[in-house]
N, C-alpha and C positions, 0 to 999 in steps of 0.2 A: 238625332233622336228627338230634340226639342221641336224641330221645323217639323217633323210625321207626325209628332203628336198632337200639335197646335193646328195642323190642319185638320185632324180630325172632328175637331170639336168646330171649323166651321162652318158657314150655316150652305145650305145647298145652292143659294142666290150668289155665292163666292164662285161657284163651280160652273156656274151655268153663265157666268158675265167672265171671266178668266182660263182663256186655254189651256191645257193641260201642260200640252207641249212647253209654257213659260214657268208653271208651277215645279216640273220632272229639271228645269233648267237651275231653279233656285237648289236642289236640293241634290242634284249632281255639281254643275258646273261651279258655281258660286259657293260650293261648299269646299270644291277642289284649289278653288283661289284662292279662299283663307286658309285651308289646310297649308295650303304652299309657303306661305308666310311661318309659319311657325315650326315646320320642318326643315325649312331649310332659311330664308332670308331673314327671320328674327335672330337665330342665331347668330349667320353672318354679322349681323347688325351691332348688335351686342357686343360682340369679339370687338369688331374694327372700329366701332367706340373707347373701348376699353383698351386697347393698343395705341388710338391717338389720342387719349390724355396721356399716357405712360411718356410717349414722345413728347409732346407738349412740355411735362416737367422737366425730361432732361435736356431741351433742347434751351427752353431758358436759362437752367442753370449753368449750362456749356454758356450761352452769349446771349442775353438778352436782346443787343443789337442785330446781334443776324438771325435772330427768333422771331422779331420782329416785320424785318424784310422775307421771314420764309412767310409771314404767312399774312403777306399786305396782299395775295389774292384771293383769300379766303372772303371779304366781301361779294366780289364780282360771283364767288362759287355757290354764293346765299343767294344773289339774287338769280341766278340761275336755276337753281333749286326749287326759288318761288315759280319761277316761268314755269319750270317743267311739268311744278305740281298742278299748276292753275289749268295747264291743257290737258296733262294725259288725264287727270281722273275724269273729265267729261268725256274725252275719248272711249276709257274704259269703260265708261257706265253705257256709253251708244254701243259698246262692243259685246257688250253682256245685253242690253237690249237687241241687235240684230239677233247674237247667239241663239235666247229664245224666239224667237218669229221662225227661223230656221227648224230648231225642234219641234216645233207647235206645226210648223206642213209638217213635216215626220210623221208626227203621230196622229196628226187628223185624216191624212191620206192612207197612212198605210192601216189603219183601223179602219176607213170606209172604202177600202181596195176594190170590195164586189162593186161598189158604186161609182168609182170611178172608172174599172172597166165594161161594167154596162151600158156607159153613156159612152164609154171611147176616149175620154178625156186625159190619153195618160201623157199625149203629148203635151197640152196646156199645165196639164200639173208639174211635168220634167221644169218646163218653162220657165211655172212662175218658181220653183225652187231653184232654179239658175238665177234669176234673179235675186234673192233672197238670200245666197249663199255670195253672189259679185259683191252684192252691200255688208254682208260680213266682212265678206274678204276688205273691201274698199275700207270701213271703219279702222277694221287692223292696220290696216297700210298707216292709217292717218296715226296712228298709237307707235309707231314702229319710227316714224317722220323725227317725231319730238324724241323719241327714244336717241336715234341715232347723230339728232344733233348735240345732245345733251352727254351724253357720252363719250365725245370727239372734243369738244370744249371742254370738257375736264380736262382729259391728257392739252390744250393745248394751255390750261393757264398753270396747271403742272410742270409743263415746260418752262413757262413764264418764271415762275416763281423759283426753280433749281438756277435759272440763268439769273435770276437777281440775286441768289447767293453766290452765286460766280464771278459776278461784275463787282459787286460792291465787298463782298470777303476777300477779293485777291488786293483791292486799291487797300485795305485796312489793313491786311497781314503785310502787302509792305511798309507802313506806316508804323507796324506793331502794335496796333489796337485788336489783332485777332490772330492769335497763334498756327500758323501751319496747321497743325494736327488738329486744333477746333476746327479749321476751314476744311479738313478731309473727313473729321467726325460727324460735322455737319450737312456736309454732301450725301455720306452716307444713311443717317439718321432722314433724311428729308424726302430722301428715297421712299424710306420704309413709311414715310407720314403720308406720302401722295397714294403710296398703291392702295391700303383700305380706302382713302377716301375715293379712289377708281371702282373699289369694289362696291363701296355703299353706293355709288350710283349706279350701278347694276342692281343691286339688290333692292334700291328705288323706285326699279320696276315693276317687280314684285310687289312691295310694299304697295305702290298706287294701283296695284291691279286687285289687292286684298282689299281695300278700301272700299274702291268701287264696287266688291261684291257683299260686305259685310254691310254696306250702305240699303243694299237689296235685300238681304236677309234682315235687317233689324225692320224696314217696313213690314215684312210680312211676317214677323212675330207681333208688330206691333198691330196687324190688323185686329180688330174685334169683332165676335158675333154678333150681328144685329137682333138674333133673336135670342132672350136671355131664361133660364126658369124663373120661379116667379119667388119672392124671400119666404114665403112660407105656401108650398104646395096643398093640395090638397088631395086624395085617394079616397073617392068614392066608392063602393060598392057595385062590382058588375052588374049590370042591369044586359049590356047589348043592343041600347039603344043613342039615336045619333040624332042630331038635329041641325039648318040651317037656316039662320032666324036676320031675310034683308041682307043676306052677303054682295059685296062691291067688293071685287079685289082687282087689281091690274099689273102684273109683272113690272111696269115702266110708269111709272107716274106722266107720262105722255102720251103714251100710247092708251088706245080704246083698252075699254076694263073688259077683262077676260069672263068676268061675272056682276051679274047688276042685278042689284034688288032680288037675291036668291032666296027663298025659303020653304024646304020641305022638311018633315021629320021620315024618319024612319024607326021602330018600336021592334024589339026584342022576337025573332023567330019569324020577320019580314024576309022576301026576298024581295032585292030592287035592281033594273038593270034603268042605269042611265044610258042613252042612245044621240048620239047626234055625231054631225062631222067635223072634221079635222078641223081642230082650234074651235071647237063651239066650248069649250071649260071642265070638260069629263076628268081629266089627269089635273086641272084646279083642283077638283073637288078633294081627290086623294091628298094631294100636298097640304090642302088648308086643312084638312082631318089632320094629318100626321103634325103637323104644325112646321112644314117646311118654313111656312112664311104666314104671316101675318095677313090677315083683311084689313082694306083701310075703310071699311065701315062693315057693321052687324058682329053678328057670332057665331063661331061655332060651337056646338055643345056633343061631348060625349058624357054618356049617361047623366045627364043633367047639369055636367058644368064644362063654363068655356075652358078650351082648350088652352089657354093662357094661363087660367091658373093650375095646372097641371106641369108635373115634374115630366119634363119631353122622355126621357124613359123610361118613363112606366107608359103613358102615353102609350108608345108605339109599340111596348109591351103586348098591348091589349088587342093589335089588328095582326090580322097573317096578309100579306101584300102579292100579288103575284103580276108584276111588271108583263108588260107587252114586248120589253128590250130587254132581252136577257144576256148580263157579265157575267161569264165563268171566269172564275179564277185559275190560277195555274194548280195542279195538286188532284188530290182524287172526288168522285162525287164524294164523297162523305165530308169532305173537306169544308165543299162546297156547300151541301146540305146545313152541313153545321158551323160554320167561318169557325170554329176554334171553340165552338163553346160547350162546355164538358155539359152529362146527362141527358145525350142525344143517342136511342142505341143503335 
């Protein structure tokens, strides 16, 4: 709910530089990886904590010397730990970045379907999404590699460690440094200490798989709008009149400016049609009214003041818009007509 709402508010230059496809990714897939952690592998986590200090007490208290030896490979399982962590989360985060590029063909293709069957292109698009789905696939493999050897060397220093209570508890119970029945208490107890620890490295995988998508989700709460209202707005008095006074704006601070050295007015009960061809600045014009985006020189003015200092919803309050690319939404016209908003009859 936090990630729909924080996109709302930002600014339309987010939308038009960030595929959808990656955006529909953060707020499904990456929401489903953290979700996963807390239903099911925090808990895990918790428990098999909470069960291996229990053992921990009583396993010292049984023999601090063969407590000792159970758990001289507990090192080796830390630095393995480290390993595992230090590859899979980069893994994951490449695996959550293929995931979206895969999305983003989805929903770019299948949203401009007429277009890609008018041209014929459906072969090249099958194509380049075979491609795009082998480099999913290929990233996973690589997440699955560290997975499966990290899992296998658990059980084997598991092994390790039950056969070093075995070797050194039998030479001491016949010496009578360690009682028969410690040495059977302890076999069994050590048992129970290696399998959560089998578990939490399962459920490690999970864990580094939440990471990697909470890592992605905290960037894009932490994005901010570039364009801000202003600390104290101002609400002039309809007039219905517009002004552009020397506008320079350019989508790309590299690229050619989309407007240079603009300035006309327009006065209350005008009719104006702006005319020119594709990319000559006609749909600028709209955005820099609406205040999509900023001029990086002049001003725009509605009814006598720049758009900047203006609260952007009232702002857009003031224009009725009628787009050349028209989004239905799912639901009825009325729906449509009104997106939700009461006193429409």
């Amino acid at each position: 709910d936090r990630l729909f709402a924080h996109l709302q508010t930002l600014d339309l230059s987010y939308f038009h530089r960030t595929p959808a496809g990656r955006i529909i990714t953060r707020l499904t897939s990456d929401v489903d990886a953290v979700n996963e952690l807390f239903t099911s592998g925090l808990v895990d986590i918790l428990a098999d904590t909470l069960l291996l200090l229990g053992i921990v007490v009583v396993l010292f208290s049984l023999s601090p010397r063969l407590a000792l030896v159970s758990f001289a490979v507990l090192p080796l399982l830390v630095l393995l730990a480290i390993w595992f962590r230090r590859h899979a989360r980069a893994v994951y985060l490449e695996v959550r970045t293929k995931l979206a590029a895969v999305n983003t063909h989805i929903q770019e293709h299948l949203a401009g379907i007429a277009v890609v069957q008018v041209l014929r292109a459906q072969g090249e698009s099958a194509r380049r999404f075979t491609r795009l789905d082998a480099e999913h696939r290929d990233a996973n493999i690589r997440g699955i590699f560290y997975y499966a050897v990290f899992y296998p060397t658990v059980e084997l220093l598991t092994a390790l460690g039950i056969g070093g209570i075995i070797y050194f508890g039998a030479g001491w119970s016949q010496k009578g440094l360690v009682s028969f029945g410690v040495l059977v208490a302890f076999l069994q107890y050590v048992q129970r200490f290696y399998r959560p620890i089998g578990d939490l490295a399962e459920n490690y995988n999970v864990l580094q798989a939440s990471f990697a998508a909470s890592v992605r989700l905290r960037e894009l709460l932490a994005t901010k709008p570039e364009l801000a209202d202003p600390p104290h707005p101002v609400s002039p008095p309809r007039q219905g009149s517009l002004e552009f006074r020397h506008v320079t704006f350019a989508y790309d601070p590299h690229d050619p400016p989309a407007l240079r050295e603009v300035s006309f007015a327009v006065q209350a009960g005008e009719r104006v049609a702006v005319v020119g061809h594709t990319g000559a600045g006609k749909s600028t014009l709209v955005n820099l009214l609406l205040r999509f985006y900023d001029p990086q020189a002049g001003e725009v003015l509605v009814d006598g003041v720049d758009v900047r200092h203006w609260r952007r919803s009232e702002l857009r309050s003031r224009f009725a818009v009628v787009l050349q690319d028209v989004d239905c939404f799912a639901g009825t016209i009325r729906d449509n007509v009104s997106l939700g908003r009461p006193g429409i009859s």
